[in-house]
N, C-alpha and C positions, 0 to 999 in steps of 0.2 A: 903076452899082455904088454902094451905099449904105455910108458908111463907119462902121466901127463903133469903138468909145471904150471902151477898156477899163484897167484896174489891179489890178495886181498885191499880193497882202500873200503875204507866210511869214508862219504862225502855227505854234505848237508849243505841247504840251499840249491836242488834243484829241480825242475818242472817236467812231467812226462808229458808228453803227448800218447794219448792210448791208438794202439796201432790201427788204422783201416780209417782215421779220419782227416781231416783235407790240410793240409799245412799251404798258404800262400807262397809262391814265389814271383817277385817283384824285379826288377832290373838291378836294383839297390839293397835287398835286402831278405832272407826268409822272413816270413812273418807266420806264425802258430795258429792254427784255427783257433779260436774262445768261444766257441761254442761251448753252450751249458752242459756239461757230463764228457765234456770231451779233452780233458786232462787232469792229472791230480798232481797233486804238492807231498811226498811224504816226509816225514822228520828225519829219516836216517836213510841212508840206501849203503850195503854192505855191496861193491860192485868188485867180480871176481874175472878178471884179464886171463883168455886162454887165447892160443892159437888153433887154426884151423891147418889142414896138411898142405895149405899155400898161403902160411903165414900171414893169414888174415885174423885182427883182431876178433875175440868172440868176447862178449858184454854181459853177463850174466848176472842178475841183482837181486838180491834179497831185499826188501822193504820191512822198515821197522818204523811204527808210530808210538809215539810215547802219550798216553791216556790215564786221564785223573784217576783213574779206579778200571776195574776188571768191567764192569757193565758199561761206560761210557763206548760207543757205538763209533764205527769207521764211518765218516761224514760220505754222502752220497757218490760223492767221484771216487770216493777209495773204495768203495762199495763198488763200483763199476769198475774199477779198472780190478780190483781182485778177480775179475770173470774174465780176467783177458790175459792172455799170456806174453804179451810182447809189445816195446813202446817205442817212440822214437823221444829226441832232447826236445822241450819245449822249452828249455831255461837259454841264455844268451851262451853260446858255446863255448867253453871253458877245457883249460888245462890243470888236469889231475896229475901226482905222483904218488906212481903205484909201485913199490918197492925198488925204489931211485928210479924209474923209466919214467920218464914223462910220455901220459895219454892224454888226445885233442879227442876230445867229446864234442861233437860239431850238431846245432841246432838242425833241427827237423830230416838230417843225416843215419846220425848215429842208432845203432839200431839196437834192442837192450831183450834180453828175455828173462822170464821172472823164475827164480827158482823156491818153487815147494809157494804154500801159502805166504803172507802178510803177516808180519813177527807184530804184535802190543805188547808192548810194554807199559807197567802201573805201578801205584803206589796203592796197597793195602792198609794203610796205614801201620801195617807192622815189618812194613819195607818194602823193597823193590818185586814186583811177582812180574813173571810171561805167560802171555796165553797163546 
């Protein structure tokens, strides 16, 4: 059994593109499709850095939204992109540190797969609950 090495970052503040739809490329710049249902915003993304056996980065992310109460419902693109297993960056391309390493998360590039369902998080009024 081959041991694998891996780390952990939460980042907030960034935009997915859900996989299989059109991202612009211009002379000057990516530009993101916006089309309606075709990327979501979540509140937290738990994103977990592995290599691959030719030291290529692997992108792996957990999604966490933080909702008033247990019945408050995942807004329609989070609804859509839960059906999808894979995204690309639709936010402007940013540098994380993921236990001291710095990773370039590069817009309509970067390639992210989703592990296990959409985490919620809420306030029952008698504190913090997950569903």
């Amino acid at each position: 059994m081959k041991n694998i090495i891996f780390t952990l970052a939460l980042v907030v503040m960034i935009m997915f593109q859900m996989k299989g739809k059109s991202v612009v490329i211009s002379s000057q710049n990516l530009h993101p499709c916006n089309d309606a249902g075709s990327y979501f915003i979540p509140d937290f993304v738990a994103l977990k850095v592995t290599k691959d056996d030719k030291g290529k980065d692997i992108f792996d992310i957990i999604v966490i939204n933080a909702k008033l109460t247990k019945d408050t419902d995942f807004t329609s693109n989070q609804k859509n992109a839960r059906q999808k297993g894979a995204y690309t960056m639709r936010s402007e391309s940013k540098e994380v540190e993921v236990n001291g390493q710095k990773i370039n998360l590069v817009q309509g590039v970067t390639e992210f797969s989703k592990s296990g369902d959409f985490i919620k998080i809420f306030s029952d009024g008698n504190g913090v609950g997950v569903d």
